[in-house]
C-alpha positions in Angstrom: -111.3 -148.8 -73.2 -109.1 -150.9 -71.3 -107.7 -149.8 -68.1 -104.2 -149.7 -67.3 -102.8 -152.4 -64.9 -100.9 -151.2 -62.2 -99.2 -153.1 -59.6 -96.6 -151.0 -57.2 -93.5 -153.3 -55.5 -91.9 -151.0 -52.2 -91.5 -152.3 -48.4 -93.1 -149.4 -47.0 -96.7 -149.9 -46.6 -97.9 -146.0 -46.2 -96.1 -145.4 -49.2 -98.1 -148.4 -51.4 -101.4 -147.3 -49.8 -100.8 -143.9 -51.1 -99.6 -145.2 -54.8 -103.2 -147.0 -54.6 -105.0 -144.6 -53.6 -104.0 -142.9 -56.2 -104.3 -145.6 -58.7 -107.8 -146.0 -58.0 -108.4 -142.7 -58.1 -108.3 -142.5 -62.1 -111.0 -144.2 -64.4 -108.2 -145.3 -66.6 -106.5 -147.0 -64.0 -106.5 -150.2 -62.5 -104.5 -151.4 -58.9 -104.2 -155.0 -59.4 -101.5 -156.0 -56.3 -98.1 -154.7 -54.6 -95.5 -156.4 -53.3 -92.8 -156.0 -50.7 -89.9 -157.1 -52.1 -88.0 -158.0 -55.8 -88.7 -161.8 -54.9 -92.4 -161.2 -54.6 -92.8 -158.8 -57.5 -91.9 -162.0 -59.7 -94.9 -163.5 -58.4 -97.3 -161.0 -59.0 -96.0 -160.1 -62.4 -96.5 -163.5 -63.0 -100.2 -163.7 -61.4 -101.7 -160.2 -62.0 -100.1 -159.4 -65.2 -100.0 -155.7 -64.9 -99.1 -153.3 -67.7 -97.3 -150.9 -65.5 -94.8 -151.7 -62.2 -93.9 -149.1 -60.2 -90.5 -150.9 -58.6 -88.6 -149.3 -55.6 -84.9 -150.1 -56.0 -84.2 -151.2 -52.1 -85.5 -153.9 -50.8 -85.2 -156.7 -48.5 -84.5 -160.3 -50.0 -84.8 -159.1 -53.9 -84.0 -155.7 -54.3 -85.5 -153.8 -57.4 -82.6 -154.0 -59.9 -82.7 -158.2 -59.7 -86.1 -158.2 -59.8 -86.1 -155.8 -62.8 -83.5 -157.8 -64.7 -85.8 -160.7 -64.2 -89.2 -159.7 -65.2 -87.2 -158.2 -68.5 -86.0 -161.5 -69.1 -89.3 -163.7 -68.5 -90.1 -161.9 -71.7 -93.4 -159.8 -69.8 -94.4 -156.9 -71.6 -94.9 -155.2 -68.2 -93.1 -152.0 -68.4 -91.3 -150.9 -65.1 -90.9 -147.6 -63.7 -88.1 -147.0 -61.0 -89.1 -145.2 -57.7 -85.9 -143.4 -56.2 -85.3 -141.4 -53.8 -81.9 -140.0 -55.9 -82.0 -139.2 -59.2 -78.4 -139.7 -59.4 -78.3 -142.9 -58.4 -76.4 -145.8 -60.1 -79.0 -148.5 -58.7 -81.0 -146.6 -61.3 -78.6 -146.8 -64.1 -78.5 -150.2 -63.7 -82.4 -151.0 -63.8 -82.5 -148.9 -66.4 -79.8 -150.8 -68.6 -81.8 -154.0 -67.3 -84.8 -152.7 -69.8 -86.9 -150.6 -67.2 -89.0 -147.6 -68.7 -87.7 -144.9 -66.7 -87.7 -144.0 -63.4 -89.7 -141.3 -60.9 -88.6 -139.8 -57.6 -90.3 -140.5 -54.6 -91.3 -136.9 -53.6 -92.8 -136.3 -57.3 -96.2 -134.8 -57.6 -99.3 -137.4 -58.0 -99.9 -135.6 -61.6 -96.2 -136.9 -62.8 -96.4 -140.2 -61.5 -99.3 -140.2 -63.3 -98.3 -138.9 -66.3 -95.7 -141.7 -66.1 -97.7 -144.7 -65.8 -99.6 -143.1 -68.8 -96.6 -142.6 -70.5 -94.7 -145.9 -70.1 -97.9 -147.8 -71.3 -98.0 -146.1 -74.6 -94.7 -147.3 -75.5 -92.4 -144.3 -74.2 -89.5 -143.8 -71.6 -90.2 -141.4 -68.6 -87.0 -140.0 -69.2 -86.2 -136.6 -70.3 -83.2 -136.7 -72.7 -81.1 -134.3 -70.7 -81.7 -137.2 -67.5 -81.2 -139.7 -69.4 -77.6 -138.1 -71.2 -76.9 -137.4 -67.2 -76.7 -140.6 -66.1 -75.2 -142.1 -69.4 -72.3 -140.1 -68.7 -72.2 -140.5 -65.1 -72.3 -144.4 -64.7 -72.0 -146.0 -68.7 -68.7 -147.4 -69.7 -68.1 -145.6 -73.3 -65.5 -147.6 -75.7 -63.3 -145.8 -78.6 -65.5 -143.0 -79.9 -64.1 -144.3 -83.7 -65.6 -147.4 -83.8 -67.6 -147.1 -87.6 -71.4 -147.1 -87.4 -71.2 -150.4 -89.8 -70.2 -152.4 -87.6 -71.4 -151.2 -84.2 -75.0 -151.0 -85.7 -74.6 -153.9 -88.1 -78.0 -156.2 -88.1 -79.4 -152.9 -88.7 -80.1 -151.5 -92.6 -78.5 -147.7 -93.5 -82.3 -146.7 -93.0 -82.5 -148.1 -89.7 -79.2 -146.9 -88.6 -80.0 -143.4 -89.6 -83.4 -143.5 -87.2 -81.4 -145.5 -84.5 -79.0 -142.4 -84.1 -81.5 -139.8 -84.4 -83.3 -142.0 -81.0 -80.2 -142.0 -79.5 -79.6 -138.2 -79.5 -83.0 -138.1 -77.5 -85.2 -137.7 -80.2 -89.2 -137.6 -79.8 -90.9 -140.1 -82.3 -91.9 -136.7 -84.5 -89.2 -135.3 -83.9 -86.9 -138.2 -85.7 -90.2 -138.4 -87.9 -89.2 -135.1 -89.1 -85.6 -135.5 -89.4 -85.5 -138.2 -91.7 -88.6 -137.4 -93.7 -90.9 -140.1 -92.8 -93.9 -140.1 -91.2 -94.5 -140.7 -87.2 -96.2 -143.9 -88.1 -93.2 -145.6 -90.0 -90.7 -143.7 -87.5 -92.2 -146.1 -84.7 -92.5 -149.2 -87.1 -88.7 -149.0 -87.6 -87.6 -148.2 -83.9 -89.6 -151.3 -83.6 -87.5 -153.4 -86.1 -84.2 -151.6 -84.5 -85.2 -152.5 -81.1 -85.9 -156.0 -81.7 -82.6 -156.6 -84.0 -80.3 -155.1 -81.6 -82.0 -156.9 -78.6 -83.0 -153.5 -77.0 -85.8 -152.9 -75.0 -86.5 -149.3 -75.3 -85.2 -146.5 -76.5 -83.3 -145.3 -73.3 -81.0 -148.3 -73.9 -80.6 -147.0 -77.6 -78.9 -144.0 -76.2 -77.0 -146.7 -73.7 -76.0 -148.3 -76.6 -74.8 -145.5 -78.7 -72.9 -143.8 -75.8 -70.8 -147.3 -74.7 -70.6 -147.9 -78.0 -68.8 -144.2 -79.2 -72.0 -143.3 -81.4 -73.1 -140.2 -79.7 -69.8 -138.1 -80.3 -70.5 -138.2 -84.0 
């Protein structure tokens, strides 16, 4: 099996030792770089092509948030996790709406950040739904809360607009499976299609989306 590409981007050094210490530690796992700023990180996105970034929001030159926004837009499939220090934090709203995975605090336990990089790889958001509604309330922007579904969700078919509001009320992938009577399988093949119609990256920008958009209230 391959082994997960990890590259960590933070300016302190003790801290990116101990991320790759830990990385290396797993036989899953692979440390291919860090960097110590957003400006770098481009660079070794670019060279290394990890599958996994762990990316501290403040930093000199580039902070994390830029550099997030631009590794998103380069089209890499590198997923990014945030490192905070506040979970609260708008810095990680922001990467967030920029099309990062998720985001882990800093004094997490080895076995989470773990689980996270594990996580993120397989196609899901290290966000629990109850974080995630947390800091869509505190920092997103919602509009009128009657704007119809139709026209909010429109490059989407009724089908997909049913699965794309069961995802945005923090669904699992069986548990929307089980809502709308589908299997797991075609659950992910249309959160697929949604995601790539509606120019979303995951589906913590789904429930992004639905909130700015007055979806959620329904």
């Amino acid at each position: 099996m391959t082994a997960i590409r990890v590259a960590v981007v933070d300016d302190q050094a003790l801290f990116v030792s101990g991320m790759q210490m830990l990385v290396e530690s797993q036989p899953d796992l692979e440390f291919v770089g860090s960097a110590a700023n957003g400006r770098s990180a481009l660079d070794l996105v670019a060279r290394a092509e990890p599958h996994v970034v762990l990316m501290d929001v403040r930093m000199p030159i580039m902070d994390g948030i830029e550099a997030t926004r631009l590794i998103v837009e380069s089209g890499s499939p590198a997923r990014i996790v945030i490192l905070t220090t506040f979970q609260r934090d708008e810095a990680v709203f922001r990467a967030i709406r920029f099309g990062a995975s998720g985001f882990v605090t800093k004094d997490a336990t080895p076995e989470f950040v773990l689980a996270a990089i594990r996580t993120v790889h397989s196609g899901q958001s290290v966000l629990a739904p109850s974080a995630t509604f947390d800091l869509v309330r505190r920092f997103a922007a919602p509009v009128e809360a009657d704007r119809p579904v139709e026209l909010a969700l429109a490059p989407l078919t009724p089908r997909e607009q049913e699965i794309f509001l069961l995802v945005a009320r923090g669904l699992s992938n069986s548990e929307v499976a089980s809502a709308a009577f589908v299997s797991e399988t075609t659950a992910k093949t249309h959160l697929r299609s949604i995601l790539n119609k509606m120019g979303l990256h995951n589906r913590v920008q789904v429930v992004i989306f639905a909130y700015e958009n007055g979806l959620l209230a329904r």
